[in-house]
Phi, psi and omega in degrees: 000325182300309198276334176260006168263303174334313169306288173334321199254355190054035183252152189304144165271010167290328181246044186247137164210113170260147148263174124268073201224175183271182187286313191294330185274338166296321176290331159316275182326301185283345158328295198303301195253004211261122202278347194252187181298172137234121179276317181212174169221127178244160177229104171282287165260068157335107178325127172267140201271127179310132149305092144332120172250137174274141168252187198275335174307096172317136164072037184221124181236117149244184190260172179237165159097171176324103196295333204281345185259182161316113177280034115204206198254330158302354162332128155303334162257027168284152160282332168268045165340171160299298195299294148345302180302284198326289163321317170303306212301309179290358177278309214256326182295325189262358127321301186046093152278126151003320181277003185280112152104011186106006156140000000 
């Protein structure tokens, strides 16, 4: 997949790179190696989170939708975490891109 999208964009292979790592360890590393701006960090597909249902119990919630995903967005296994926002945020601050402060 690396080398025909590298074909494809006509790009040099020095400035192509895949990992196999998580989004927050991707965003370390490039804080950490990468020499140029970073303008933005997107979050495309956020993990989506189970919808809460009220039951006739009080003080009783259950979730519909996949038991397999994060029952919210403060999850440790939302993908768009703390830990992740933070990394970015420290990614795009030691980076400095055009997107720091808005624009």
């Amino acid at each position: 997949f690396a080398q025909t999208l590298q074909q494809r964009w006509r790009l040099p292979e020095e400035r192509l790179q895949f990992e196999h790592c998580s989004a927050v360890q991707a965003l370390l590393t490039v804080a950490r190696e990468y020499h140029g701006p970073i303008e933005w960090v997107v979050i495309n597909f956020p993990t989506p989170f189970c919808e809460p249902s009220k039951t006739n119990e009080p003080g009783v919630v259950e979730f519909r939708g996949n038991s397999h995903l994060p029952t919210s967005a403060r999850s440790k296994d939302f993908m768009a975490n703390a830990a992740m926002l933070d990394a970015a945020r420290d990614c795009i601050l030691t980076r400095g891109g055009s997107g720091v402060g808005g624009g």
